[in-house]
N, C-alpha and C positions, 0 to 999 in steps of 0.2 A: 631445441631438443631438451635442456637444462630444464626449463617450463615444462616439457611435457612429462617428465622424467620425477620430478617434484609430484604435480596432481597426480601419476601412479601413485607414488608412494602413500601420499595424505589419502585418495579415496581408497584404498586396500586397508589399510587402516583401519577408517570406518568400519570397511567391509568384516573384518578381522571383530570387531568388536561386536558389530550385528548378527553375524554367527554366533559367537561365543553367548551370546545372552542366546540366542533359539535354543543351542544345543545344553546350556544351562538349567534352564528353566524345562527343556524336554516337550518344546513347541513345535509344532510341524512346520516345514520349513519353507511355506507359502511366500508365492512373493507381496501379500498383505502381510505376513507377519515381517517377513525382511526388511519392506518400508518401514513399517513403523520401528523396528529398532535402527534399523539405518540413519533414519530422522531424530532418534535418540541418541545414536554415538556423534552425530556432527551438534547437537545443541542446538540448531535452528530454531526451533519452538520450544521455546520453554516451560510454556504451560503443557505439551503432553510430556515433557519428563517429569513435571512435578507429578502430572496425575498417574504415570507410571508408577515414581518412586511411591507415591503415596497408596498406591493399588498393592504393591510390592510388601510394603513396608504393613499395611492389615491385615494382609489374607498369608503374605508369601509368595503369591503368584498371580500370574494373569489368565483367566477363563477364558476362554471360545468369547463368551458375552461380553467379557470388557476389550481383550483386542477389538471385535465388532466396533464397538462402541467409538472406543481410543480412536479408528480408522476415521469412523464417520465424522466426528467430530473435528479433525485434525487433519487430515490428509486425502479424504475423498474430491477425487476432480471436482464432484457436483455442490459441493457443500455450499461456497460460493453463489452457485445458479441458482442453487433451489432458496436459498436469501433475497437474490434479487426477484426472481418471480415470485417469491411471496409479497414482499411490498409492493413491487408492481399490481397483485391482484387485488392490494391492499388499496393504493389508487384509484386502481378501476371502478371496487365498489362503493369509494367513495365519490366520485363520479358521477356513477349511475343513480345515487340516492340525491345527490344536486339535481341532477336533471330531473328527477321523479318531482323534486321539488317544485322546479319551476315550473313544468308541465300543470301540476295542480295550482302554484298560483295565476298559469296565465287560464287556468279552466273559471281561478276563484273572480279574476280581473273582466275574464268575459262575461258571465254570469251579473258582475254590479255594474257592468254597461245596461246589458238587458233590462234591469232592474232598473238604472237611473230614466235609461228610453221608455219603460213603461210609468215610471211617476212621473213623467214630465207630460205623458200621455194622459193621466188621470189629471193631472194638473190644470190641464186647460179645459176639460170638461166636468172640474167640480164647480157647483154655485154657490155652496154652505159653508161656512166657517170652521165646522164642527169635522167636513169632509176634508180643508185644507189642514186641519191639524193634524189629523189620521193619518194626511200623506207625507207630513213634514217630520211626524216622529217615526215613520218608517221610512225615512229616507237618512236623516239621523244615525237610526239604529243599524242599516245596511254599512253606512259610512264608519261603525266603530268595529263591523265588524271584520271591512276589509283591513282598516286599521291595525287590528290585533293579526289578522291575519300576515300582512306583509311584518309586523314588528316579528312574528313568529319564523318566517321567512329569512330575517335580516339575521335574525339568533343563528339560525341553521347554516346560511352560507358564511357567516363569520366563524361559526364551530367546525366548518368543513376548512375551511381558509386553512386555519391552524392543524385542523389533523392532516392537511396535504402538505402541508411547509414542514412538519415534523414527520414525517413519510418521508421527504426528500432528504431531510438531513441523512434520516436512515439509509437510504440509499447514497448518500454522499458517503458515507462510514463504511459500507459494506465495499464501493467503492476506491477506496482507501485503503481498505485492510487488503483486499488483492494487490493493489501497486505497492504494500510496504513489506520491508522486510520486520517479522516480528521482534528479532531479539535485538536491531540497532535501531529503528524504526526510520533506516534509511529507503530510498528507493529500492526495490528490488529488482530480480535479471527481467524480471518482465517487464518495470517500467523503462530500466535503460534501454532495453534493445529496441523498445517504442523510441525515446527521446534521442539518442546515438545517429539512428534512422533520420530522424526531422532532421536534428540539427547540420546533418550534412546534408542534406538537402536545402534548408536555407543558406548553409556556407555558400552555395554551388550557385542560388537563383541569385543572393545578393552578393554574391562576390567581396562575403565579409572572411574574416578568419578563425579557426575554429582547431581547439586542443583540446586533447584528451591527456587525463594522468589516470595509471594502474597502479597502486600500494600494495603493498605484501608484507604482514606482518612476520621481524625476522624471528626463523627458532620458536612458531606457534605450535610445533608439534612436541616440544618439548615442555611449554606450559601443558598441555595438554597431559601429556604421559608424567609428570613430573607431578601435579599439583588437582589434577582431575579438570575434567568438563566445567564445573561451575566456574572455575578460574580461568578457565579458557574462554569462555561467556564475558566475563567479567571484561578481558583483555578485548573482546573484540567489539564491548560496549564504549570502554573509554578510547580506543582507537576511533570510532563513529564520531562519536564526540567532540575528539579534534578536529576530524575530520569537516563536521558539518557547522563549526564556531569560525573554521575559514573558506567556509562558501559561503558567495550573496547570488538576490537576486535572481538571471536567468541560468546561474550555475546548479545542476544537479548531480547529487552525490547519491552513489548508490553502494549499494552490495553486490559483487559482480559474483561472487561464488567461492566458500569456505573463508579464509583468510582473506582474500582480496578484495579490495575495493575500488569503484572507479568515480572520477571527477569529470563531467562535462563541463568543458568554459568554452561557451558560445562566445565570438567576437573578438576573441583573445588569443595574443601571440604568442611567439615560443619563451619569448623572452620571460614578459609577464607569468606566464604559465609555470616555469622554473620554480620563480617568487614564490606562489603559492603552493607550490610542494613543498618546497622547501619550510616556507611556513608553518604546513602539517605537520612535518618531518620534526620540525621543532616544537611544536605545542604537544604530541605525544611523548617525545622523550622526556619534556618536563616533569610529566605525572608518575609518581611511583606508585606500584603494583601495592596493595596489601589484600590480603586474604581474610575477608570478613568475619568467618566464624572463629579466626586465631588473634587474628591480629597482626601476625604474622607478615614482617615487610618481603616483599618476594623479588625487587629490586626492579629495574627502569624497562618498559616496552621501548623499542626500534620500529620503525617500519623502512624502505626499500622502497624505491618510487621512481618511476620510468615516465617519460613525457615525451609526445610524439604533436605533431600537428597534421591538420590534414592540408593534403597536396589533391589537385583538380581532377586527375584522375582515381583518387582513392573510393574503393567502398568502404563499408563498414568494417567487413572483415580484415581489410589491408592496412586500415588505422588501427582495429586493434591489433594485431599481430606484432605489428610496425612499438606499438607502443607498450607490450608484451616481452619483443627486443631490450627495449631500453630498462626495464624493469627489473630480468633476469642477468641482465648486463649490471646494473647496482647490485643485487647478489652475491654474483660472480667478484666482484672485485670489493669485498669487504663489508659488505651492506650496511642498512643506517646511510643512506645516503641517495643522490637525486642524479639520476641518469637522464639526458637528454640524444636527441637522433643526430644530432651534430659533435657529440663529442667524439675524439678516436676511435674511444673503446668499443664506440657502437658502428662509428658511420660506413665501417667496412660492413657490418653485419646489414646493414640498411639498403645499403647499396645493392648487395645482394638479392634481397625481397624483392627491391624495386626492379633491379632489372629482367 
């Protein structure tokens, strides 16, 4: 309830903030307009707060056309789709002009058959000297000119080679940009609730072991109110940062939602599991906060970090909750510090769930 009782408070907040620029600015209070400043009080995307500020910051305000805009660019479901089917049709028509290709060189390949069957035709019925040269330089001439034709051919499919391997990239990019989160450029809630899913499900066929950690940066609401959103950016880059210098390999770290974050360690025990929070827990507090445009030391980030394993009947949602528990459970008792489902302070709380 603690957990639930926190996300009130943090997204009203938001909420509280995205209002106040509508009724600021004297914008109508669409729920297009509300995303887009909603998306601006959490910081999530960076680049449309700069092109707000920077919209703000020339005219004063924001037009009917530039919210449009702001939206399409930044926040429209389809923006994404219409990416990928554009390259995709970019594929296609590169494709269709290969095959047009070949089509005409297998017309050009039939054509110097005919041609070789007919001078080989003429060939056995010339008598003259004068007639076999005739046929030998037009047999010659045919021969350079499939020549040039396939070399023309070779150009073509190697310039298509390259512009479909460079279409893929782009697709691999666009691909990419959906699974990441833009401002840590960790996994995002899309790719974990994909990878969370698998990995318990390879827990479950190979009868390997499988731990989840939840982070929560402590007193983010107070960088925030205290020092502004860009600081608050800042805070939740160098947290990432920790974050993903102690993940390897099949471990995926994401951005689970505002402050929080999560660690998938496929294979990995509770024990181990600890280790590497704690780990975290230690290479954030190392780094000290400074505020770029002062200089300004703003003094040491904490995070809070709960650690659950999965057990044989768990779903997805029972692991995280489970390990949700232990999270709020560091909180609760002083935070800056690494709760696990076996300690006291939690295993009554666990027990609970479970049973």
């Amino acid at each position: 309830m603690t957990g639930q009782a926190d996300e009130h408070e943090r997204t009203m907040a938001f909420c509280e903030i995205a209002l106040g620029q509508i009724k600021a600015l004297r914008q109508a209070a669409t729920p297009r307009n509300y995303e887009i400043w909603y998306s601006y009080a959490t910081g999530y995307l960076p680049s449309l707060n700069q092109q707000i500020n920077e919209t703000l910051q020339k005219g004063g305000g924001l037009s009917e056309t530039d919210l449009e805009q702001i939206y399409e660019t930044y926040l429209s479901p389809t923006r994404l789709t219409e990416r990928i089917d554009k390259v995709g049709n970019q594929v296609m028509g590169e494709i269709e002009q290969v095959m047009a290709m070949i089509d005409a060189a297998a017309g050009s390949a039939n054509s110097y058959t005919e041609s070789l069957a007919d001078m080989t035709e003429k060939l056995g019925n010339s008598k003259d000297r004068e007639g076999l040269r005739t046929i030998v330089e037009s047999l010659v001439q045919t021969a350079k000119e499939m020549e040039v034709s396939n070399q023309k051919l070779e150009e073509r499919l190697n310039a298509s080679k390259q512009e479909i391997d460079q279409l893929q990239e782009n697709l691999e990019v666009v691909r990419t940009e959906s699974l990441t989160d833009p401002l840590t450029q960790l996994a995002n809630r899309k790719f974990f609730d994909t990878t969370i899913a698998q990995a318990i499900e390879d827990a479950r066929t190979k009868n390997e072991p499988l731990s989840l950690l939840m982070t929560d940066i402590d007193h983010f609401k107070n960088f925030n109110d205290s020092f502004g959103h860009l600081t608050g950016d800042q805070v939740l880059r160098l947290v990432a940062m920790s974050v993903k210098q102690n993940v390897k390999g099949q471990d995926t770290a994401a951005r689970y939602g505002g402050e929080e974050f999560a660690i998938v360690l496929p294979n990995t025990v509770l024990r181990s599991a600890i280790t590497v929070a704690d780990h975290i827990r230690r290479a954030v507090m190392t780094k000290e906060l400074m505020k770029r445009s002062t200089g300004e030391h703003l003094g040491r980030v904490t995070i809070s970090v709960g650690v659950a394993t999965w057990r044989k009947n768990d779903t997805v949602q029972s692991l995280i909750e489970r390990t949700d528990t232990c999270l709020y459970a560091a909180k609760r008792h002083g935070r800056n510090r690494v709760m696990c489902e076996t300690d006291p302070e939690v295993a009554a709380n666990v027990a609970a769930q479970v049973a």
